[in-house]
gemmi code that builds the backbone of each chain (N, CA, C; Angstrom):
import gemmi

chains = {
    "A": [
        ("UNK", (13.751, -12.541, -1.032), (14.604, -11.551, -1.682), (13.864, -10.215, -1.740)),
        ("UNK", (14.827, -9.193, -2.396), (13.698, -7.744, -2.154), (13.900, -7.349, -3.493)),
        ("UNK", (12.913, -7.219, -4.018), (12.498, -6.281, -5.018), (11.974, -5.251, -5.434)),
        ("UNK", (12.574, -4.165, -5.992), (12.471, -3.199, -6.387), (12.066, -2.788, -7.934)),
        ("UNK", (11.337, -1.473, -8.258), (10.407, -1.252, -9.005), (10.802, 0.214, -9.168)),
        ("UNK", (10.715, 0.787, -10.410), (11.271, 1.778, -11.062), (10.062, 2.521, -11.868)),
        ("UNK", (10.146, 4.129, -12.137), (9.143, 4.229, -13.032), (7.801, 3.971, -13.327)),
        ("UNK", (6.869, 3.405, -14.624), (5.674, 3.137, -14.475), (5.766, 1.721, -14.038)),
        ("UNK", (6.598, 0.619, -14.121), (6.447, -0.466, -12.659), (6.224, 0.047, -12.274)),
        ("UNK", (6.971, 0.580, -10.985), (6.753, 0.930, -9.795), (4.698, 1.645, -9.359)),
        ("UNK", (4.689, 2.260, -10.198), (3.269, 3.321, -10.252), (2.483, 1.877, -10.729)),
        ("UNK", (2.070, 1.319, -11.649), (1.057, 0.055, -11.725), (1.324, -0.980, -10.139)),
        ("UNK", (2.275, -1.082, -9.790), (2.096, -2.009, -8.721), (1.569, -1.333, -6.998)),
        ("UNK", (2.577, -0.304, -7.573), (2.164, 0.550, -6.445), (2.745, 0.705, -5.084)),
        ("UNK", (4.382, -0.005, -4.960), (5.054, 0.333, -4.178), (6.225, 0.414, -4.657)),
        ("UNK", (7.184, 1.086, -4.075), (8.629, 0.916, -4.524), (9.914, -0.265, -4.378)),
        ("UNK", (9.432, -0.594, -3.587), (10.118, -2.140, -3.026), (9.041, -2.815, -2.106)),
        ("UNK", (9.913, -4.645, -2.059), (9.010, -4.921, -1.181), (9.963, -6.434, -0.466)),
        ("UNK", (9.558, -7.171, -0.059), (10.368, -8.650, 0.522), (9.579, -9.750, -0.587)),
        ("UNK", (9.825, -10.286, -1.287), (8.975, -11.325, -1.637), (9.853, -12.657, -1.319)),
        ("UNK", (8.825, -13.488, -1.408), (9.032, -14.687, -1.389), (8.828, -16.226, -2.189)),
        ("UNK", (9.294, -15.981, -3.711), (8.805, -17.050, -4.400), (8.885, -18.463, -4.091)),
        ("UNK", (8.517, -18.983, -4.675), (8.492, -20.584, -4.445), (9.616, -20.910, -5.078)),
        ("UNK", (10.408, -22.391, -4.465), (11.759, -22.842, -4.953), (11.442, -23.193, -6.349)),
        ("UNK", (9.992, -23.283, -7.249), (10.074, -23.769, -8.467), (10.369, -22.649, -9.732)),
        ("UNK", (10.451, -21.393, -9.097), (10.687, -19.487, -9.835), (12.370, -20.058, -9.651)),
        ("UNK", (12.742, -20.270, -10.676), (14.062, -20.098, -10.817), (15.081, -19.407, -11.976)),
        ("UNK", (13.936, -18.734, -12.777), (14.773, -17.850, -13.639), (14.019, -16.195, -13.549)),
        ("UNK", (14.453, -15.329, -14.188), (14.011, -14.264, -14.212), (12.218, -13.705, -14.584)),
        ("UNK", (12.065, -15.059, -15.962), (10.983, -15.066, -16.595), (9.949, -15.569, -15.952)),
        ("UNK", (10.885, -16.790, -14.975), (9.287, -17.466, -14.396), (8.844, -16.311, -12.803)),
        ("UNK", (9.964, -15.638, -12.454), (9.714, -14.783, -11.335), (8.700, -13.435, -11.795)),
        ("UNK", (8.455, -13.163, -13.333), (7.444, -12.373, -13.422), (6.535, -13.174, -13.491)),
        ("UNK", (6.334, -14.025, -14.000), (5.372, -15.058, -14.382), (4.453, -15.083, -12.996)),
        ("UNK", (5.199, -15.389, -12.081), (4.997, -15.609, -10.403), (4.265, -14.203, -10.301)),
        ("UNK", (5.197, -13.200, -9.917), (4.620, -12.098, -9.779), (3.002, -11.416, -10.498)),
        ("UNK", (3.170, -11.676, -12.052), (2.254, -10.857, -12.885), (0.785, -11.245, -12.083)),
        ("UNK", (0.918, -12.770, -11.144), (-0.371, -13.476, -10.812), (-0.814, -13.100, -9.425)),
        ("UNK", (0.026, -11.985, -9.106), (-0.247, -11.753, -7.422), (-1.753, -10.757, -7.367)),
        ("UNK", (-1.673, -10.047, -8.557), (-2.800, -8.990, -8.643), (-2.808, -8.191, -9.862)),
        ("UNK", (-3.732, -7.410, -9.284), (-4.201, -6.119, -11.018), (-3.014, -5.658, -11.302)),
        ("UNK", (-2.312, -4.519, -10.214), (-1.239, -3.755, -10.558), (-0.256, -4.802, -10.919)),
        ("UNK", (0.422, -5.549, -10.886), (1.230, -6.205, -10.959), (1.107, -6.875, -12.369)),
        ("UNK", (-0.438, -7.526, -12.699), (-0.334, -8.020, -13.848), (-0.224, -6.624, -15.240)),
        ("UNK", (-0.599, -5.263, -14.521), (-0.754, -4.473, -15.676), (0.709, -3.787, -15.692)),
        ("UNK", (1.654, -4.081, -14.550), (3.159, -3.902, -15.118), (3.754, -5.112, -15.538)),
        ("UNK", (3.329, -5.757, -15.988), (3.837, -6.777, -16.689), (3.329, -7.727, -17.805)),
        ("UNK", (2.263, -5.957, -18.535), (1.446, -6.775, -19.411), (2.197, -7.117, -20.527)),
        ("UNK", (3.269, -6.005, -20.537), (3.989, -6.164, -22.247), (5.476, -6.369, -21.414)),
        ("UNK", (5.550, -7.688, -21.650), (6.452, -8.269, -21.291), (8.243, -7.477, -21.467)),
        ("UNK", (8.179, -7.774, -23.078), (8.960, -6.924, -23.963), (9.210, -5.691, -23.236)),
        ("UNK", (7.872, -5.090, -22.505), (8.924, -3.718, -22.509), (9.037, -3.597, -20.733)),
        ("UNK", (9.298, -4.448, -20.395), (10.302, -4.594, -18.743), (11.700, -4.895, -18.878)),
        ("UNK", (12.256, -4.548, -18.402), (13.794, -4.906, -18.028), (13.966, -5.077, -16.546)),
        ("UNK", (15.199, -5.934, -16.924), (15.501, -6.766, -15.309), (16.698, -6.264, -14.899)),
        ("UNK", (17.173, -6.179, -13.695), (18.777, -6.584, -12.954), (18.702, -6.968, -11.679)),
        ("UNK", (19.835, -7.782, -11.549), (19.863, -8.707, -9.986), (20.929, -7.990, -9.584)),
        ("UNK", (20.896, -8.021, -8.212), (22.354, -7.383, -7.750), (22.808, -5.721, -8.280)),
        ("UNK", (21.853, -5.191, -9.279), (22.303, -4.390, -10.034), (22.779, -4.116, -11.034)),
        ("UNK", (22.860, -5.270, -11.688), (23.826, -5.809, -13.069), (22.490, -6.219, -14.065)),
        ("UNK", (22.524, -5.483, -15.276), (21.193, -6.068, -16.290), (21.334, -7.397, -16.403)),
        ("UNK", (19.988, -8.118, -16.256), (20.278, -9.462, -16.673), (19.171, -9.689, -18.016)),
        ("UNK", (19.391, -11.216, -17.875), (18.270, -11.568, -19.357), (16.835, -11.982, -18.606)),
        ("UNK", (15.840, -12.583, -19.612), (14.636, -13.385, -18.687), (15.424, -14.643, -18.419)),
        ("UNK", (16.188, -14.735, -18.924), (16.596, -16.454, -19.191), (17.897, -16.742, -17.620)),
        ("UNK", (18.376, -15.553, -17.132), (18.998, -15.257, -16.357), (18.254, -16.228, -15.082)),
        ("UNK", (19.024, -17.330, -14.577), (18.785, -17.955, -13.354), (18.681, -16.521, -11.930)),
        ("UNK", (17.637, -17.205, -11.008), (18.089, -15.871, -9.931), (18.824, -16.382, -8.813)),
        ("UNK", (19.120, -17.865, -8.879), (20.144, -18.314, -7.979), (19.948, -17.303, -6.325)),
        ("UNK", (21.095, -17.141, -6.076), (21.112, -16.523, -4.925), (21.084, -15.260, -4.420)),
        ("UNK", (20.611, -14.458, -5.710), (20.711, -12.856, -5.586), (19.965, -12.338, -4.542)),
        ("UNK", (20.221, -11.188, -4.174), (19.639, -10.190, -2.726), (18.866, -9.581, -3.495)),
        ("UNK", (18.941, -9.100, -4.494), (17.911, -7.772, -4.607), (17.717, -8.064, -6.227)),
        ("UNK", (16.336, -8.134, -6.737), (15.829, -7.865, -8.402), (15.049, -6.328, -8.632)),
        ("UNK", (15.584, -6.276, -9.652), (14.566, -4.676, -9.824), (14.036, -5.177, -11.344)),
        ("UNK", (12.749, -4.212, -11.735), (12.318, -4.235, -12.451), (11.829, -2.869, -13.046)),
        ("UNK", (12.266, -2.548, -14.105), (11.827, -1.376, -14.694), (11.696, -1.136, -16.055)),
        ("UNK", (11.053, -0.052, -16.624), (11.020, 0.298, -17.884), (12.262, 0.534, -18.927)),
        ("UNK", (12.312, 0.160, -20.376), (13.584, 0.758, -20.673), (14.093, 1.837, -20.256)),
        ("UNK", (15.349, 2.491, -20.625), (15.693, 3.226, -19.570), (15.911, 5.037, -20.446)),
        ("UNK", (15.909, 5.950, -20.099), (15.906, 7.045, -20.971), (16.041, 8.052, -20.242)),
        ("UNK", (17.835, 7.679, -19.569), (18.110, 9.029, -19.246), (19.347, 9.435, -20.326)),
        ("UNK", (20.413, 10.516, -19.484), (21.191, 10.719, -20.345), (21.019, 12.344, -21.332)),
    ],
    "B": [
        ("UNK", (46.006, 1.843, -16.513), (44.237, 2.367, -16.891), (44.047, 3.649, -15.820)),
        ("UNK", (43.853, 4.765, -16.194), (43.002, 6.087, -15.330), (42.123, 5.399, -14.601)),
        ("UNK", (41.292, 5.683, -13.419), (40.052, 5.749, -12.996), (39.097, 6.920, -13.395)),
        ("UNK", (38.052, 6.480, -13.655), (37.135, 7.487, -14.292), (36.352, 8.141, -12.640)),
        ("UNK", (35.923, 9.573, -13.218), (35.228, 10.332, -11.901), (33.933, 9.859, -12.194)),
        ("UNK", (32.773, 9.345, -11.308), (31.947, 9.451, -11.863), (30.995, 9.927, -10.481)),
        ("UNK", (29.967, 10.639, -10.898), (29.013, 11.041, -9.785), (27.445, 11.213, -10.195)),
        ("UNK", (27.220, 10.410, -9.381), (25.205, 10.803, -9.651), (24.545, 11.722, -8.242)),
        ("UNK", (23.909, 13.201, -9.043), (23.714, 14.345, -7.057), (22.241, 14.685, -8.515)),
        ("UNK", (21.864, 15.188, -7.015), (20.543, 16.247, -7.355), (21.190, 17.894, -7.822)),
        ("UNK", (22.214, 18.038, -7.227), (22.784, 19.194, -8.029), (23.443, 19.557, -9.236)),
        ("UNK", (23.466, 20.576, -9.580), (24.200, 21.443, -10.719), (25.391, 20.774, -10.317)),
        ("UNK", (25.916, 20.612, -12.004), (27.390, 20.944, -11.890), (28.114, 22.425, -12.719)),
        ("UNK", (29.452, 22.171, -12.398), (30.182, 23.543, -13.418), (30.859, 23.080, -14.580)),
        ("UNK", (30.284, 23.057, -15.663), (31.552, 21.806, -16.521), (33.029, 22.997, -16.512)),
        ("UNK", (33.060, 24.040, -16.539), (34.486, 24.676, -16.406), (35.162, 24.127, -15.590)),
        ("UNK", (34.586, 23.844, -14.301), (35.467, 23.533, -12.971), (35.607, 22.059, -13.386)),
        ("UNK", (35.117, 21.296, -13.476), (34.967, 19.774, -13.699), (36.134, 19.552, -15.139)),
        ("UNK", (36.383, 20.085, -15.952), (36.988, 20.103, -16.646), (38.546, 20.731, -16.449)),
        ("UNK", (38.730, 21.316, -15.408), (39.887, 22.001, -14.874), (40.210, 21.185, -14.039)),
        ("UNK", (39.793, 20.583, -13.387), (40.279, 19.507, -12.586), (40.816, 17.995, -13.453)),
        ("UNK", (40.160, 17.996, -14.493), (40.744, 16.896, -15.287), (42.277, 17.081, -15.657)),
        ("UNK", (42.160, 18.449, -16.039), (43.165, 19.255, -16.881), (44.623, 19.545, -15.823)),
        ("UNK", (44.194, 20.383, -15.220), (44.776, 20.889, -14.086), (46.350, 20.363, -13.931)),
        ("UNK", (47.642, 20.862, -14.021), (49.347, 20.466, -13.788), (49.402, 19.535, -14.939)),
        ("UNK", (48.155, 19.017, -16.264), (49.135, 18.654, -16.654), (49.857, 18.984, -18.043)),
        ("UNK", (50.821, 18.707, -18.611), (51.202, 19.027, -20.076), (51.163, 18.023, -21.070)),
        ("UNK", (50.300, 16.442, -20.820), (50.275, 15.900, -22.157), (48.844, 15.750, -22.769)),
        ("UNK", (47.940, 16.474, -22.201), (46.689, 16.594, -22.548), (46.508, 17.265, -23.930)),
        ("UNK", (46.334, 16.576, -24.573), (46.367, 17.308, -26.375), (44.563, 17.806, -26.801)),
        ("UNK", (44.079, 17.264, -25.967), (42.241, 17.438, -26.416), (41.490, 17.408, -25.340)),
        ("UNK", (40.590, 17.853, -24.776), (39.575, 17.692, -24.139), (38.159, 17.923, -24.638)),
        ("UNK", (37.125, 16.932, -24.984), (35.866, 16.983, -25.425), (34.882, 17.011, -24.164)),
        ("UNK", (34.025, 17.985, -24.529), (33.062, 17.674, -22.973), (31.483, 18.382, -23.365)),
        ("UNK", (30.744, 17.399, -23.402), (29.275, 17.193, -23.925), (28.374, 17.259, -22.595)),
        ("UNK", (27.987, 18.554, -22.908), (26.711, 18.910, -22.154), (25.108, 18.393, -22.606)),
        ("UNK", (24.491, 17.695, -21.727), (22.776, 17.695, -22.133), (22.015, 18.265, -21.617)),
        ("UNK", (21.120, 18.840, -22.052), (19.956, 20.289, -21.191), (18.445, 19.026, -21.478)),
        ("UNK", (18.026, 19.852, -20.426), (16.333, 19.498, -20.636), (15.715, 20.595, -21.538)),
        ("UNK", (15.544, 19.537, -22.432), (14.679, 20.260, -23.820), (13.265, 20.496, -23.756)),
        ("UNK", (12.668, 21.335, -24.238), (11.173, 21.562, -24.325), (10.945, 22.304, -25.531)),
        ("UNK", (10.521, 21.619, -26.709), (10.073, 22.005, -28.099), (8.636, 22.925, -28.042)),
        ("UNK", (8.067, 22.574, -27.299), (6.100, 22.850, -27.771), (6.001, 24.190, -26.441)),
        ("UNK", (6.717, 24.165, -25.245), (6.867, 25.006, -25.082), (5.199, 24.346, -23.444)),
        ("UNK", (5.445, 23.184, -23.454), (4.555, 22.676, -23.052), (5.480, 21.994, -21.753)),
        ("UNK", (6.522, 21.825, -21.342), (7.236, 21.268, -20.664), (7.093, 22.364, -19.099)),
        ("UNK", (6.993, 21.590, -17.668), (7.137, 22.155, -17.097), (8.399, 21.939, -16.408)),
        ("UNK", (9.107, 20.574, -16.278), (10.336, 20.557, -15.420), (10.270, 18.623, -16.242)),
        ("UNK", (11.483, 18.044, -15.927), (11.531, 16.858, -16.004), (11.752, 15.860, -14.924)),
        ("UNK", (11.298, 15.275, -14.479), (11.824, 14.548, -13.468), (12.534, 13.309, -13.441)),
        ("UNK", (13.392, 12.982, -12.871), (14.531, 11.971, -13.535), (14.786, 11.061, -12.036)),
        ("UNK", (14.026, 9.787, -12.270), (14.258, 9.046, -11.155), (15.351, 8.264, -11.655)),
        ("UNK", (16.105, 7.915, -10.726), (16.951, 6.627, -10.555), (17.178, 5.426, -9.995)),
        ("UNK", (18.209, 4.653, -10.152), (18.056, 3.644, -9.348), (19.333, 3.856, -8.615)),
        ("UNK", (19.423, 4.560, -7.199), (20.376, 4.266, -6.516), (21.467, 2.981, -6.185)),
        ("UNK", (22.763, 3.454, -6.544), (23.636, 1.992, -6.042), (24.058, 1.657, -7.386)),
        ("UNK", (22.869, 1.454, -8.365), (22.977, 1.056, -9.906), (23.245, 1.844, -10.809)),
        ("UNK", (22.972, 2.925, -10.564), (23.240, 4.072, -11.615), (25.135, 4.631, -11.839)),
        ("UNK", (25.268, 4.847, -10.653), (26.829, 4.868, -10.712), (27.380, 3.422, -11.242)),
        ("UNK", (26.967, 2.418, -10.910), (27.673, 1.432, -11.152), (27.545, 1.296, -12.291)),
        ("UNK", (26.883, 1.523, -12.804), (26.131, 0.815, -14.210), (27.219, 2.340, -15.475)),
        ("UNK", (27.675, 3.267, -14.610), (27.828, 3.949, -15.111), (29.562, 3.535, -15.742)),
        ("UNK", (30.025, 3.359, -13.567), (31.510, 3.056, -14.210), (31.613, 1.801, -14.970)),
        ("UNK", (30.678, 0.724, -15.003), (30.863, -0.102, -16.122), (31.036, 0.563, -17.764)),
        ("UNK", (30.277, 1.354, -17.595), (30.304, 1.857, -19.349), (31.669, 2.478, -19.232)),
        ("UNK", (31.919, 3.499, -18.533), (33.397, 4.243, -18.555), (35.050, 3.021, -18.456)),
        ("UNK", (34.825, 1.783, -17.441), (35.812, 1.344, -17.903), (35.745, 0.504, -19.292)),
        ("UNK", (34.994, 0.361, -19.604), (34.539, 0.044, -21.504), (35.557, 1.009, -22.392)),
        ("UNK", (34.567, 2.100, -21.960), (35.463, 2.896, -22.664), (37.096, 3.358, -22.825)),
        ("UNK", (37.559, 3.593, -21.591), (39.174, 3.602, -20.935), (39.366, 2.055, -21.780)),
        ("UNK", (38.838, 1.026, -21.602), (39.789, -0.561, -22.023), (39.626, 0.333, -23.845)),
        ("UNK", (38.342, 0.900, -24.391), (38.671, 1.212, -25.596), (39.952, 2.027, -26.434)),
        ("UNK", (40.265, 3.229, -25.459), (40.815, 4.027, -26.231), (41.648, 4.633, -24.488)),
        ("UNK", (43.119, 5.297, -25.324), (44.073, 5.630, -24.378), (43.502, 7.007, -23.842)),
        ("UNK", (42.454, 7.069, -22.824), (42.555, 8.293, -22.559), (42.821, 8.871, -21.231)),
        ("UNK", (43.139, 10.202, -21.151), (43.570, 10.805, -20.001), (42.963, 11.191, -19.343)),
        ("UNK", (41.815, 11.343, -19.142), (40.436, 11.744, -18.081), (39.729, 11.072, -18.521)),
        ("UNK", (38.416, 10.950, -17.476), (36.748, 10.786, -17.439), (36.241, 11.156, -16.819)),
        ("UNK", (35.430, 12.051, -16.904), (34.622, 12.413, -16.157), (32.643, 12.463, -16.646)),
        ("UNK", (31.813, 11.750, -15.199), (30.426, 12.028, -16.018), (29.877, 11.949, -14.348)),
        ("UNK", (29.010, 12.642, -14.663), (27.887, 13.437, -13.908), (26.769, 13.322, -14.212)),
        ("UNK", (25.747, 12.617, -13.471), (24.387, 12.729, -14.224), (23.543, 12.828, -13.095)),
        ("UNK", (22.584, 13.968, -13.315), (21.584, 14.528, -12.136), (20.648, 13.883, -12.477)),
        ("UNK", (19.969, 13.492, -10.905), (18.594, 12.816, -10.840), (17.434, 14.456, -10.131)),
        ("UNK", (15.984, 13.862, -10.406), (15.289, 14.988, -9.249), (14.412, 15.773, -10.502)),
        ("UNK", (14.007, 17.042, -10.070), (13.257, 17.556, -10.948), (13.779, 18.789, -11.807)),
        ("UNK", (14.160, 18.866, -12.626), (14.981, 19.471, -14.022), (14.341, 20.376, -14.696)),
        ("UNK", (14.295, 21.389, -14.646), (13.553, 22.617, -15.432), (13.986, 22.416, -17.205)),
        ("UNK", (13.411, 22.979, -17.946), (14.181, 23.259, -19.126), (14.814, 24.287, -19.276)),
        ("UNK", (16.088, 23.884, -20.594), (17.249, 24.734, -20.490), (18.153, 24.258, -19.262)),
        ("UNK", (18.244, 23.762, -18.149), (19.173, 23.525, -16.951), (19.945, 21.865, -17.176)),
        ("UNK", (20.975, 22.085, -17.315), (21.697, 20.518, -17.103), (21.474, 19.151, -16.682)),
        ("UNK", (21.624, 18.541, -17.628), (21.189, 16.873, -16.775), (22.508, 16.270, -16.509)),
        ("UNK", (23.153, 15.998, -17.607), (24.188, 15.290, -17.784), (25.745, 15.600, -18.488)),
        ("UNK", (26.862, 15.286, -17.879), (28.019, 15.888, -18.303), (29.095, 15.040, -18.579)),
        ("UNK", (29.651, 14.871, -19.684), (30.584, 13.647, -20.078), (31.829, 14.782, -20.203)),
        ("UNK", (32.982, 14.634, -19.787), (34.035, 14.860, -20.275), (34.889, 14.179, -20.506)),
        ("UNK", (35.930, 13.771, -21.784), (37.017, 13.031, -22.125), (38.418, 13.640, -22.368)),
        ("UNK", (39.479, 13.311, -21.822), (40.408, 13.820, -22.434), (41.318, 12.855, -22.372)),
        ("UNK", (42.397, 13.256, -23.753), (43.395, 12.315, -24.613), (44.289, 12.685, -24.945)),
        ("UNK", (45.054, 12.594, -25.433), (46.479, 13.020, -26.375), (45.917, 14.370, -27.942)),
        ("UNK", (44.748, 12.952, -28.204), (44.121, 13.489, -29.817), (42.956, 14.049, -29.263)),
        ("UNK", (42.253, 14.287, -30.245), (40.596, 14.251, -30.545), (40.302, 13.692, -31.116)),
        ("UNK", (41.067, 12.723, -31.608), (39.328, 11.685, -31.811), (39.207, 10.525, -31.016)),
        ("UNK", (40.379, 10.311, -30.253), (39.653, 9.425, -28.832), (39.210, 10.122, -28.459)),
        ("UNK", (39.248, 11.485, -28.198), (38.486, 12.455, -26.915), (36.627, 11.943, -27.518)),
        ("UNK", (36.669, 12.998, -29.042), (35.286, 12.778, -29.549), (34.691, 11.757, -29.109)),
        ("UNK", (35.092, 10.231, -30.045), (35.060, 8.800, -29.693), (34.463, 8.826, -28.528)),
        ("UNK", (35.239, 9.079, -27.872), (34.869, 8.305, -26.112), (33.834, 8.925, -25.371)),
        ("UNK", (33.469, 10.393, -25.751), (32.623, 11.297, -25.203), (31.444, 10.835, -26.104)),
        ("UNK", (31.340, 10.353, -27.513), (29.945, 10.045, -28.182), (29.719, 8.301, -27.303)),
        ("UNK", (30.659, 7.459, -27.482), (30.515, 5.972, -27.008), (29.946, 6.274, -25.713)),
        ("UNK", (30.279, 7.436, -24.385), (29.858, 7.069, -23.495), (28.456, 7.873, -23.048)),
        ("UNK", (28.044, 8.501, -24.198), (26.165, 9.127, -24.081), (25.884, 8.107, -24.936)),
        ("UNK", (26.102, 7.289, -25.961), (25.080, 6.203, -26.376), (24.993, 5.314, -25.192)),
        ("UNK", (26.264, 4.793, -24.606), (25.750, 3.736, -23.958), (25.231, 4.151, -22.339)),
        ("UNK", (25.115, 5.681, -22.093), (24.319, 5.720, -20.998), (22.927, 6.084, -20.940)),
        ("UNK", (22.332, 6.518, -22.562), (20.919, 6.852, -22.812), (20.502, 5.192, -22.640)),
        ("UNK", (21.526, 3.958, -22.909), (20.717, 3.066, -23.098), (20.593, 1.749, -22.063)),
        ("UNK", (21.823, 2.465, -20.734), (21.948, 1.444, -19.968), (21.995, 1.886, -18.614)),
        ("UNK", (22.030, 3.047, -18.389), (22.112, 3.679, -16.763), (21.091, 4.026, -16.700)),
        ("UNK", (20.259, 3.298, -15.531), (19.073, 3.296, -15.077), (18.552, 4.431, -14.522)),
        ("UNK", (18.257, 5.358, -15.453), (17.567, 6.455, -15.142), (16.210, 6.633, -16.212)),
        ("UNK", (15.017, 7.238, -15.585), (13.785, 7.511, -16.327), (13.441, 8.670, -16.228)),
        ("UNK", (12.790, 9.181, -17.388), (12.240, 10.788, -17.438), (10.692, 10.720, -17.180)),
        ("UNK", (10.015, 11.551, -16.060), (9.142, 11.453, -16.334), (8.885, 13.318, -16.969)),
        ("UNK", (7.658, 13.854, -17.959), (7.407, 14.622, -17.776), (6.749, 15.685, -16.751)),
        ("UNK", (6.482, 16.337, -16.488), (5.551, 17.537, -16.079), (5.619, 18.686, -16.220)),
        ("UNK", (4.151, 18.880, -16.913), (3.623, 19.827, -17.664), (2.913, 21.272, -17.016)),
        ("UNK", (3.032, 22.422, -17.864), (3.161, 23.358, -17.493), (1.364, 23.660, -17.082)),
        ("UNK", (0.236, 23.245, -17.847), (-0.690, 22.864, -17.335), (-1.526, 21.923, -16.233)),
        ("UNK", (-0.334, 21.519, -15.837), (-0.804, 20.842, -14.676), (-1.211, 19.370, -14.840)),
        ("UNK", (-1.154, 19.129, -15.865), (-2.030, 17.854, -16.521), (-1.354, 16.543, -16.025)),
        ("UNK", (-1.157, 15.739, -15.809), (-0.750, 14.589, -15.243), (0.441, 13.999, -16.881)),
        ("UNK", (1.687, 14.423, -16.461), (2.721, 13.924, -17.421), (2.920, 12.978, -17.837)),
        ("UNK", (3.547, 11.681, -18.954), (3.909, 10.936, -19.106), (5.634, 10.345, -18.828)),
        ("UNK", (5.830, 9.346, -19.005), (7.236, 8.716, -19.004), (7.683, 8.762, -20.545)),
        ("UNK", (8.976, 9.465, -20.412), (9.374, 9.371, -21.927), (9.957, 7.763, -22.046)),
        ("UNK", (9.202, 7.695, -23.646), (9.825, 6.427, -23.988), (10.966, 5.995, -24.860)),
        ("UNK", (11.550, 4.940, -24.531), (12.974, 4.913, -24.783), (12.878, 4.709, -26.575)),
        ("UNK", (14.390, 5.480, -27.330), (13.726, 5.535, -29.003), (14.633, 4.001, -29.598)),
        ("UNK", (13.808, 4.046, -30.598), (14.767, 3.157, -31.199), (15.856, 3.416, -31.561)),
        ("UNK", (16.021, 4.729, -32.202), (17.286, 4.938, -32.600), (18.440, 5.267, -31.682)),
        ("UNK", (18.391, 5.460, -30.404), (19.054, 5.410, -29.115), (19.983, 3.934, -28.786)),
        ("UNK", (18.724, 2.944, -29.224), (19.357, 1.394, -29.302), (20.118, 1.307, -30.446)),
        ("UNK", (20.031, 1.848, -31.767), (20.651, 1.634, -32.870), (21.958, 2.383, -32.254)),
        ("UNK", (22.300, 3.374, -31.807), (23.390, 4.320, -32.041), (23.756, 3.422, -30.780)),
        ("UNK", (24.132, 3.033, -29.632), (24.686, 1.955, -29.454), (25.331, 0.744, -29.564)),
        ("UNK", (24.330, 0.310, -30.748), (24.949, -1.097, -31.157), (25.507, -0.807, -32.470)),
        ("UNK", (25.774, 0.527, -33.026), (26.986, 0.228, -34.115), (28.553, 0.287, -33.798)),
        ("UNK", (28.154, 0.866, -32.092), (29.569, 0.551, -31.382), (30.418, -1.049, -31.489)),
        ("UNK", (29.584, -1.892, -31.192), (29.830, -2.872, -31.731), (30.155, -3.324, -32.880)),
        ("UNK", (30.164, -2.977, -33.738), (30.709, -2.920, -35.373), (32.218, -1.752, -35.745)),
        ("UNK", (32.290, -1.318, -34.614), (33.370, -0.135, -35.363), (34.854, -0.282, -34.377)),
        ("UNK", (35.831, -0.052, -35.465), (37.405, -0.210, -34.411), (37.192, 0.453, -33.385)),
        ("UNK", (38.199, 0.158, -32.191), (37.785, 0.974, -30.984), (39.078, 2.367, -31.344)),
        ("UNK", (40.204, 2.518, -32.251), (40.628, 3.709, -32.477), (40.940, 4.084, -33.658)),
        ("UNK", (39.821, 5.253, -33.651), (39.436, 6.063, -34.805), (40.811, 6.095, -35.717)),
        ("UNK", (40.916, 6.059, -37.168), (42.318, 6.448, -37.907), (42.381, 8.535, -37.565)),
        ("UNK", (43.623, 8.490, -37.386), (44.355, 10.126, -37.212), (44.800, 10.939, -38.814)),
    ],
}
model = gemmi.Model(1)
for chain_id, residues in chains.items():
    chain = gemmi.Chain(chain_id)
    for i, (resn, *xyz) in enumerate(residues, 1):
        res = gemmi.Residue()
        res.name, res.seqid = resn, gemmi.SeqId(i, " ")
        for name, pos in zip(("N", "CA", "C"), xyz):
            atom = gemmi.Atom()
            atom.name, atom.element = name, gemmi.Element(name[0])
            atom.pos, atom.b_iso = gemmi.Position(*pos), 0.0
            res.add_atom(atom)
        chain.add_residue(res)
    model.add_chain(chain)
structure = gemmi.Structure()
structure.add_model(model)
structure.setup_entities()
């Protein structure tokens, strides 16, 4: 699937998107950071405070608890403060 | 149900013109409310804002809030506009217009739809500063989340 990264995500990990490929046992939102936070530095330091990431699949906010089933695309970013 | 206008550009808009087009041939328009937001700079320390987005999501995420609003209250326009890119202060970010029969769906619908886009259309501010200094990301307030969720507690049409 491809994931995308917003904001200070994006800047701690250090790219803007990418292809990943979790294992069939990442099957909700929470365990796909979980997966992720363990790939490296940047990655674990955007996802040190859990609390303050937000998710959407497809584009639609989801929860951590949110299955990722068959979605194309997850993003991950900071709360949000435009407007 | 209307369809709401909605557009996310790196450019200016005109809220006169944007609002004349809502308006425009007809005669049962009793109100039009239309809420401008500027990039603010208090300390005088601000050099421009920069406002990333999430393409694809931002509109969408947007007309979700707007047909919210339309299922809330009978109104006769929508219109919202929200610029991404780098934002001086004093210059426009964002532009809600509502129009209705009354005003206080107009009001209503023009306050319901800046709470729920400070708190759900995926856009981020970063700063940069007039010293050059390496800016921060503004962070999202609490009270931004509060003024949202008392939407949830209140009729969707105001008493006249």
């Amino acid at each position: 699937m491809k994931a995308v990264y917003f904001a200070w995500v994006r800047e701690r990990i250090g790219v803007a998107e990418e292809e990943i490929t979790p294992p069939a046992s990442v099957q909700t939102v929470e365990q796909l950071v979980d997966w992720l936070a363990a790939r490296g530095e940047g990655y674990a330091a955007a996802f040190a405070n859990r609390k303050s990431v937000r998710a959407a699949l497809d584009k639609m906010h989801v929860t951590t608890q949110t299955p990722i089933a068959s979605a194309r695309e997850i993003a991950f970013f900071p709360p949000m403060t435009g407007g | 149900m209307i369809a709401p206008t909605v557009r996310v550009q790196a450019e200016d808009f005109d809220v006169v013109a944007e609002e004349t087009r809502l308006t425009q041939g007809r005669r049962d328009i009793g109100a039009v409310v239309a809420f401008t937001g500027l990039c603010r700079d208090e300390a005088g320390t601000l050099h421009a804002l920069e406002l990333e987005h999430y393409p694809g999501m931002a509109e969408a995420e947007i007309v979700r809030v707007a047909e919210a609003a339309l299922e809330r209250w009978p109104l006769m326009g929508l219109t919202v506009i929200h610029r991404y890119g780098l934002i001086r202060p004093g210059a426009r970010i964002v532009l809600v217009i509502a129009a209705a029969r009354h005003r206080a769906e107009a009001f209503a619908a023009a306050e319901f739809m800046m709470d729920y886009l400070k708190t759900r259309a995926p856009f981020w501010k970063k700063t940069h500063r007039v010293d050059g200094a390496q800016g921060d990301w503004v962070e999202a307030k609490a009270s931004d989340d509060a003024a949202t969720a008392r939407w949830d507690a209140k009729p969707s049409s105001p008493a006249r």
